[in-house]
C-alpha positions in Angstrom: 57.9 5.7 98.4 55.6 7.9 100.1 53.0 4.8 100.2 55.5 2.6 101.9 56.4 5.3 104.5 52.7 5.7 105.0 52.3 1.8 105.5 55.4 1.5 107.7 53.9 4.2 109.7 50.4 2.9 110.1 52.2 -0.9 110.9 53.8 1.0 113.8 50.7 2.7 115.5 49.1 -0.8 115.1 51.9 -2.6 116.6 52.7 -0.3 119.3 49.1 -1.7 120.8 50.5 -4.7 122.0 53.2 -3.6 124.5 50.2 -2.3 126.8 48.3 -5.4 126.8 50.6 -7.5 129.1 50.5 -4.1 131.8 46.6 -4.6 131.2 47.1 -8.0 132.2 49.5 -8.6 134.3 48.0 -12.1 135.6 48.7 -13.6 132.5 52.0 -15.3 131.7 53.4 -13.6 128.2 52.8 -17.3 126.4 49.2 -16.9 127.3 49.2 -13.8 126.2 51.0 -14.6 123.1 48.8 -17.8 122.1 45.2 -16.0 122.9 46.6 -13.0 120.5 47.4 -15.5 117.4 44.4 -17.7 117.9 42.5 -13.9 117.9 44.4 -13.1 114.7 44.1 -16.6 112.9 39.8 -16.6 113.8 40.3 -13.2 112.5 41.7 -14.2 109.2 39.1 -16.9 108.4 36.7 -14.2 107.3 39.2 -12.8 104.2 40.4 -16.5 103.4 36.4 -16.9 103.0 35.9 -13.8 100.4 40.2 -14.9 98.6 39.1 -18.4 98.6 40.9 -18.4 95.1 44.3 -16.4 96.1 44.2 -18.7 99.0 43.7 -22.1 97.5 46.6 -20.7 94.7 49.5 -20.4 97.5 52.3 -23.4 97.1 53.7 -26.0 99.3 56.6 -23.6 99.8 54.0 -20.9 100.2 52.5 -22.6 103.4 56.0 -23.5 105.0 57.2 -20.4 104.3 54.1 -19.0 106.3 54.6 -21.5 109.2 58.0 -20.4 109.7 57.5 -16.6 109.7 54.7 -16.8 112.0 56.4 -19.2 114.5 59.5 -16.8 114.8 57.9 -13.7 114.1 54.1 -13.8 115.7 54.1 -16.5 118.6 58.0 -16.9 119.9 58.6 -12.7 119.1 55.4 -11.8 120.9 55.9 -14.5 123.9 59.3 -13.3 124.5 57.8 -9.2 124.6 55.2 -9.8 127.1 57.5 -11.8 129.3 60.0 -9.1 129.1 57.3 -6.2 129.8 55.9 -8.1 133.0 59.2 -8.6 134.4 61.2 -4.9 133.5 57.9 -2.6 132.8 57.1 -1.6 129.5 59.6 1.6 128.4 63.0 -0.7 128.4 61.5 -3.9 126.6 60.5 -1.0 123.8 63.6 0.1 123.4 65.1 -3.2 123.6 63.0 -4.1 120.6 64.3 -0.3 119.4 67.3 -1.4 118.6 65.9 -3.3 115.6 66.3 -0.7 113.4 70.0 -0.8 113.8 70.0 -4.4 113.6 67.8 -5.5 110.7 69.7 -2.6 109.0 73.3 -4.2 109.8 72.1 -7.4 108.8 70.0 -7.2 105.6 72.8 -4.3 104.8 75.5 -7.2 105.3 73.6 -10.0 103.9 75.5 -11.6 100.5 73.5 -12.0 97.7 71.3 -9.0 97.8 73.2 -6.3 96.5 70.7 -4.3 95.0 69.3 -3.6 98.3 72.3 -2.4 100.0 73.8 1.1 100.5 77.6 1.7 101.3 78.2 1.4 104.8 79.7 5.3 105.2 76.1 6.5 104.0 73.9 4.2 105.9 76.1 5.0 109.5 74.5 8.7 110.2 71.0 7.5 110.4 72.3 3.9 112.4 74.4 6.2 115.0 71.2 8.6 115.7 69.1 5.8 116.1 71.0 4.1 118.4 72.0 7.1 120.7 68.7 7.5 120.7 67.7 4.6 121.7 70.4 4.3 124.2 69.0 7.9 125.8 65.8 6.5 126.6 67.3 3.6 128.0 69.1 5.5 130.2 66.4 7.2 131.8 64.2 4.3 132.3 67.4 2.6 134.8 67.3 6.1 136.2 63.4 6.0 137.0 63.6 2.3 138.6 66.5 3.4 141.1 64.1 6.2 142.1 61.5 4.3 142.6 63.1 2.2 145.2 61.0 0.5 147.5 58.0 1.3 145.6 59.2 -1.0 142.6 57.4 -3.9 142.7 60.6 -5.4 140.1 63.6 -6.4 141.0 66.9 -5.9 139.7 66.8 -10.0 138.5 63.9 -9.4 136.9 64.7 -6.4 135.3 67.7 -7.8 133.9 65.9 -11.2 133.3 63.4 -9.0 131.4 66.1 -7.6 129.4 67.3 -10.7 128.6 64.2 -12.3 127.5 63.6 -9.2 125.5 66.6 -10.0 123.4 65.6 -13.2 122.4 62.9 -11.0 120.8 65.2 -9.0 119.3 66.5 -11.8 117.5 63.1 -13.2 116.7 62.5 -10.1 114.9 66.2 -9.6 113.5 64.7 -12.5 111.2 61.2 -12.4 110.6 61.2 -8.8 108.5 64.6 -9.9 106.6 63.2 -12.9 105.3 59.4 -11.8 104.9 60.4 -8.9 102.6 62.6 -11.1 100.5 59.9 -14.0 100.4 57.0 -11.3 98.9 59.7 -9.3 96.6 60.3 -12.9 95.0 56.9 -13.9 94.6 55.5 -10.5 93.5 51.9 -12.2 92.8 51.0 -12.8 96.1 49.4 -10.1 97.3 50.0 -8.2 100.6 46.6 -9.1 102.2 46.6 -12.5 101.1 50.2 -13.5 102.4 48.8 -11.4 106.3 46.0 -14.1 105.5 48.0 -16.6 105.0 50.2 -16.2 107.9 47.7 -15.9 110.7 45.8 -19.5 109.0 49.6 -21.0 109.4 49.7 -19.8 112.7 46.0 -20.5 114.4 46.8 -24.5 114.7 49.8 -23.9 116.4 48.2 -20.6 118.9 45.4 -23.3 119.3 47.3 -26.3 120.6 49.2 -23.8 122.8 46.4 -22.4 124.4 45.1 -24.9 125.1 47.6 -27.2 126.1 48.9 -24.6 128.5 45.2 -24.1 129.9 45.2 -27.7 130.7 48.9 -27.6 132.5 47.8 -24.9 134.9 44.4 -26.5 135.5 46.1 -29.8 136.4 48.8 -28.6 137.9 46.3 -27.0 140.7 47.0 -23.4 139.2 44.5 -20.6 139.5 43.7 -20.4 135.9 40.4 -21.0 134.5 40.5 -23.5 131.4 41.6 -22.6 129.1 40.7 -18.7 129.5 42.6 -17.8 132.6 40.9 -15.6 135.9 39.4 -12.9 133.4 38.5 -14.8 130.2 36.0 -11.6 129.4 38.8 -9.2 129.5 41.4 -11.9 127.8 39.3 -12.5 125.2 38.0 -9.3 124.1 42.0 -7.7 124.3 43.0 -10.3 122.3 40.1 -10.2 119.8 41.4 -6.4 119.6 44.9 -7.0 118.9 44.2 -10.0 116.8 42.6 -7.6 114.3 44.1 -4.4 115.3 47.8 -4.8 114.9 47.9 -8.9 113.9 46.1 -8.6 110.7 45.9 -5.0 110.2 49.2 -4.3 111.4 51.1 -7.4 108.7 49.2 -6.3 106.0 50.5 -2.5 106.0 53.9 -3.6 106.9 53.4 -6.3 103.7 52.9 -3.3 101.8 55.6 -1.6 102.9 57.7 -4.4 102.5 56.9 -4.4 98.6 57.6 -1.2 97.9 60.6 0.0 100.4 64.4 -1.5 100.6 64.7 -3.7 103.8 67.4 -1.5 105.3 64.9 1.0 105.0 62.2 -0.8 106.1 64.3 -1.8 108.8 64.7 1.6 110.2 61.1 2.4 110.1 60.1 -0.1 112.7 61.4 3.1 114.9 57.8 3.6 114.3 56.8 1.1 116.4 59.2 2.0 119.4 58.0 5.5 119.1 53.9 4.0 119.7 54.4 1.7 122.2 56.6 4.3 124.0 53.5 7.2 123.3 51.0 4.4 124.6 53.2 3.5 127.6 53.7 6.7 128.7 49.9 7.4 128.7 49.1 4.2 130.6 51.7 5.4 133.3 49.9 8.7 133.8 53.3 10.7 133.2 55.0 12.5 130.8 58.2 11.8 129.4 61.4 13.4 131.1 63.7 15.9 128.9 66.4 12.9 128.5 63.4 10.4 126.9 62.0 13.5 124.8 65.7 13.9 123.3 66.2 9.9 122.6 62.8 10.1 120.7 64.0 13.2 118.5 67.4 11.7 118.2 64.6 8.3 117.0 63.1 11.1 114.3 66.0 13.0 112.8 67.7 9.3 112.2 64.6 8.5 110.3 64.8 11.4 108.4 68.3 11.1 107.4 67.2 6.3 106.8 64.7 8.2 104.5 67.2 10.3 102.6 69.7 7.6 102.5 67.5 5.2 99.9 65.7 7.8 98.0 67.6 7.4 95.2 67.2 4.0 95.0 63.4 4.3 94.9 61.5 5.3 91.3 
C-alpha cells in the first residue's frame, strides 16, 4: 500500500507540471499545446520500446486498441480540453475543476456493476468524498473572489471564464474514464508490466499527436495565421517545454500512476489524484508570485484530511 501511495504521489508532482505550461505559453492554442506534448512523449517512449523490444512485440491486438483508446481520451482530448480551459479562466479554477475527480472517479468506479471487490459501502466511502469536495469547493470560491477584484486589470472575461469552465469539464469527463478503465485493463492482464503498458500508450498515441501537429500547423499557415509551420512563433521554447513534459509527467508521470494502479483499489486511486490538484495548485501559485489566501489554505487541508480518512477507508482491503 505504502508503494502505491508513494507512486500516486510522485504521478501527482509530475502531473501537476502541465497546468503551468499553457500560462508559459499563452500564444499557443491548448490543441497545439496538447499535440506537441504527446508527440514529445511518444519520441520519448521510442527509446524503452528499443531496450523491451520483446515485452513490446508480446502486447495483443486488444493490447494495441486498448492503448489507442486510453491515450485518445485520456492524453490528447483530456490534455486539449485543460490547456484551453487554463488560457481562457487562469490556471487555479481549471485545477480544481479537474479536483473534483476524486469525487467522481470515486462515485463512479464505487457504483460500477461488476466490480464488487473493489467497492466500499457508500456510508464509509462519504466522509472522505464530502471533505474532498468542500474542499475543493473552498478553493473555488476564492478564485471567483480574486477575478472580481481584479476588475479591470483581468485580461478574462466572464465568457471566458465560464467558457473555460465549461471546456474544463469536458476534461473532467475525459478523465472520469481514462483511470476507471486503465486500472481495470492492467489488473486483468497482470503480465503487462507498468512501464511497458506507459510505453505502449505514448507509441499508440505519437501517430495520432503527429498528424495533429501537423495538420493543424498547416491550417494556420494556410489560413494566413501567425504560426510558424508547424512549430508555432517560439518553436525553441515549444519544443524544449514539450520535450520536458513529454518525459516529465507523460512517461514518468503514467508509469508511477500504472503502478499505483496495480497495487491500490480504483476508489482509492481515485482519490489520490487530489495529489495532482494539490501540485498544479503549489506550481500555480508560485508562477503568480502570491501566496495562497486563508480560504484556499483551508480547501487544501480540507483536500489532506479527506485523503487521510480515502486512505483509512481501503486499508483493510489492502494485504
Amino acid at each position: 500500500m505504502l508503494t502505491g501511495l508513494l507512486c500516486a504521489l510522485g504521478a501527482g508532482l509530475m502531473w501537476g507540471l502541465v497546468f503551468i505550461a499553457p500560462l508559459l505559453l499563452p500564444d499557443y492554442p491548448g490543441l497545439m499545446l496538447s499535440f506537441g506534448r504527446y508527440v514529445a512523449f511518444g519520441l520519448i517512449a521510442l527509446a524503452p520500446a528499443l531496450l523491451h523490444r520483446k515485452r513490446i512485440a508480446a502486447l495483443s491486438k486488444a493490447d494495441w486498441r486498448a492503448a489507442l483508446k486510453l491515450s485518445l481520451v485520456g492524453n490528447l482530448l483530456y490534455y486539449a480540453a485543460l490547456a484551453t480551459a487554463i488560457q481562457l479562466a487562469d490556471a487555479p479554477l481549471p485545477t480544481m475543476l479537474i479536483g473534483t475527480l476524486p469525487v467522481v472517479i470515486s462515485v463512479f468506479s464505487n457504483w460500477s456493476p461488476g466490480h464488487a471487490s473493489e467497492s466500499v459501502a457508500w456510508r464509509r466511502l462519504a466522509p472522505s468524498l464530502l471533505i474532498i469536495f468542500i474542499g475543493i469547493l473552498c478553493v473555488n470560491a476564492a478564485e471567483l473572489k480574486h477575478m472580481q477584484q481584479a476588475g479591470s486589470g483581468n485580461t478574462r472575461s466572464m465568457g471566458d471564464y465560464l467558457l473555460g469552465c465549461l471546456i474544463a469539464l469536458g476534461g473532467v469527463a475525459a478523465w472520469t474514464w481514462y483511470p476507471i478503465v486503465n486500472a481495470r485493463y492492467l489488473r486483468a492482464n497482470p503480465h503487462i508490466s507498468p512501464s511497458t503498458w506507459a510505453t505502449a500508450q505514448g507509441l499508440a498515441v505519437l501517430p495520432l499527436a503527429l498528424i495533429g501537429l501537423f495538420s493543424y500547423g498547416a491550417y494556420q499557415k494556410l489560413s494566413g495565421g501567425s504560426y510558424s509551420f508547424p512549430f508555432g512563433p517560439r518553436p525553441l521554447q515549444f519544443v524544449g517545454l514539450m520535450l520536458f513534459i513529454g518525459l516529465s509527467a507523460s512517461w514518468i508521470g503514467t508509469l508511477l500512476w500504472n503502478k499505483a494502479s496495480q497495487r491500490l483499489p480504483t476508489a482509492l486511486l481515485a482519490q489520490l489524484i487530489v495529489f495532482e490538484t494539490l501540485s498544479a495548485l503549489l506550481y500555480a501559485f508560485i508562477f503568480r508570485g502570491a501566496v495562497p489566501g486563508v480560504q484556499v489554505m483551508a480547501g487544501i487541508v480540507l483536500l489532506c484530511i479527506g485523503i487521510i480518512f480515502g486512505v483509512r477507508t481501503f486499508q483493510h482491503q489492502i494485504p
